[in-house]
C-alpha positions as a Markdown table, in Angstrom:
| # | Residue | x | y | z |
|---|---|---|---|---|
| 1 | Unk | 101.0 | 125.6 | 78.2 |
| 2 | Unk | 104.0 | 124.6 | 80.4 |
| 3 | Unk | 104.0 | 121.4 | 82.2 |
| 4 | Unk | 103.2 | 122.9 | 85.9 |
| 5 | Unk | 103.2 | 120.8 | 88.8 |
| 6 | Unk | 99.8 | 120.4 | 90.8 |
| 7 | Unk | 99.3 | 123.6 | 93.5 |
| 8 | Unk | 99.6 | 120.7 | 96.0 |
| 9 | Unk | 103.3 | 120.2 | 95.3 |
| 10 | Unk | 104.0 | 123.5 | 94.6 |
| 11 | Unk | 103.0 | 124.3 | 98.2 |
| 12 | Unk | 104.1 | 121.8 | 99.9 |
| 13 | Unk | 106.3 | 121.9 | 103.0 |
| 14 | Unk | 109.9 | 121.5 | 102.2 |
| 15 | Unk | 111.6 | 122.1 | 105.6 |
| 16 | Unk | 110.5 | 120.7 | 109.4 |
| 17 | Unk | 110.2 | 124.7 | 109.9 |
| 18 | Unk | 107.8 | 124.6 | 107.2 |
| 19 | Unk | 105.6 | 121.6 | 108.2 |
| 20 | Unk | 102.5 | 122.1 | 110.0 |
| 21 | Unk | 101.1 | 119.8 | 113.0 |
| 22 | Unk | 102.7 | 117.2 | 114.8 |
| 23 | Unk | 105.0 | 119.4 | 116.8 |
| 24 | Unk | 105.2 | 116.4 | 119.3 |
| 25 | Unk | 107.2 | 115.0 | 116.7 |
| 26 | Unk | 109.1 | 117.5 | 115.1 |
| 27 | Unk | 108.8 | 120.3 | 116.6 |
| 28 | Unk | 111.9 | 122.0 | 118.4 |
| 29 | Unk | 113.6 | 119.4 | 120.6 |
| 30 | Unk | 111.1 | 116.7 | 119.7 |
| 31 | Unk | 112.1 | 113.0 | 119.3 |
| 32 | Unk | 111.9 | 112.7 | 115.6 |
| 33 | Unk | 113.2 | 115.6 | 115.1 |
| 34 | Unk | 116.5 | 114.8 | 116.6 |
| 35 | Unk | 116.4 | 111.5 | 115.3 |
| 36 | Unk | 116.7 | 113.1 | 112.0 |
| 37 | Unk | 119.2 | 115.9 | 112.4 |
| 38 | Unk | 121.6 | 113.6 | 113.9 |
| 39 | Unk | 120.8 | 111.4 | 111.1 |
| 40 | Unk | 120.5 | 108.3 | 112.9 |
| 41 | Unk | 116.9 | 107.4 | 111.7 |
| 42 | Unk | 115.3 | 103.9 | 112.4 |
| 43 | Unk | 112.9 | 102.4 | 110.0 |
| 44 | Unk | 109.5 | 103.3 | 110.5 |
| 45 | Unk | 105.9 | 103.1 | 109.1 |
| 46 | Unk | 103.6 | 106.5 | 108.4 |
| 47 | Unk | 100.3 | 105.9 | 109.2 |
| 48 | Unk | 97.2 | 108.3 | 108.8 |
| 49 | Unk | 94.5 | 108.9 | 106.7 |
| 50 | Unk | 95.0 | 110.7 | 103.2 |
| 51 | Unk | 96.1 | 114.3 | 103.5 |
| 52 | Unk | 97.1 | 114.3 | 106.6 |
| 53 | Unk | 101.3 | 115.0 | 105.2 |
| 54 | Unk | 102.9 | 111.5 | 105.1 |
| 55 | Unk | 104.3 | 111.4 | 102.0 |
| 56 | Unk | 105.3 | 115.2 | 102.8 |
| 57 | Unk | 107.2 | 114.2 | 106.4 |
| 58 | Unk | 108.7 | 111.3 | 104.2 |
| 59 | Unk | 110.0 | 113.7 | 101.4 |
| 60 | Unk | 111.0 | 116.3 | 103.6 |
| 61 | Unk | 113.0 | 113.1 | 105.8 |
| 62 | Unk | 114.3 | 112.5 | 103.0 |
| 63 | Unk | 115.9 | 115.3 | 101.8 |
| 64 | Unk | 117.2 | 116.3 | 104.9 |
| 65 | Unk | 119.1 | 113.3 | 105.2 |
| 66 | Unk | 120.2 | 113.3 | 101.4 |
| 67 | Unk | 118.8 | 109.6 | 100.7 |
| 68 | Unk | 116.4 | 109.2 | 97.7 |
| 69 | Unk | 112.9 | 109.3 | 97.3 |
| 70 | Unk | 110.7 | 107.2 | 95.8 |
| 71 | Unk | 107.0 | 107.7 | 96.0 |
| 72 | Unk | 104.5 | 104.7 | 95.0 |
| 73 | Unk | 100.8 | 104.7 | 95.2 |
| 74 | Unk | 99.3 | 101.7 | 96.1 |
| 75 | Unk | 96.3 | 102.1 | 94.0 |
| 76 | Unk | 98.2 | 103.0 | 91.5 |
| 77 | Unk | 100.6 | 100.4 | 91.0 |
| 78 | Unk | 97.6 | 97.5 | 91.2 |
């Protein structure tokens, strides 16, 4: 069988138009939002309980602003 990514990453959001919730934040005309189109972004910290998209907002940040991304687990890396 082919090596097929989880249904999690298949599905998830890969466009602000795409992500769901927050709309305070990157919605139409939101702060973030036009933080990251104009691509002046500061550093900042996601924080949320699991599954609540903050690697997704990070990736999707990220490729919107064509930086790398590098996701690492902190359980999993000890």
């Amino acid at each position: 069988m082919a090596n097929i990514p989880p249904l999690a990453e298949r599905m998830r959001p890969a466009s602000l138009d795409e992500y769901v919730g927050q709309q305070h934040l990157v919605g139409q005309n939101a702060i973030l939002r036009k933080a990251i189109e104009s691509g002046n972004l500061p550093s900042l910290i996601l924080w949320g309980p699991p599954g609540v998209g903050k690697t997704t907002l990070a990736f999707i940040i990220s490729q919107q602003l064509k930086r790398p991304f590098f996701s690492l687990s902190a359980i999993n890396s000890g």
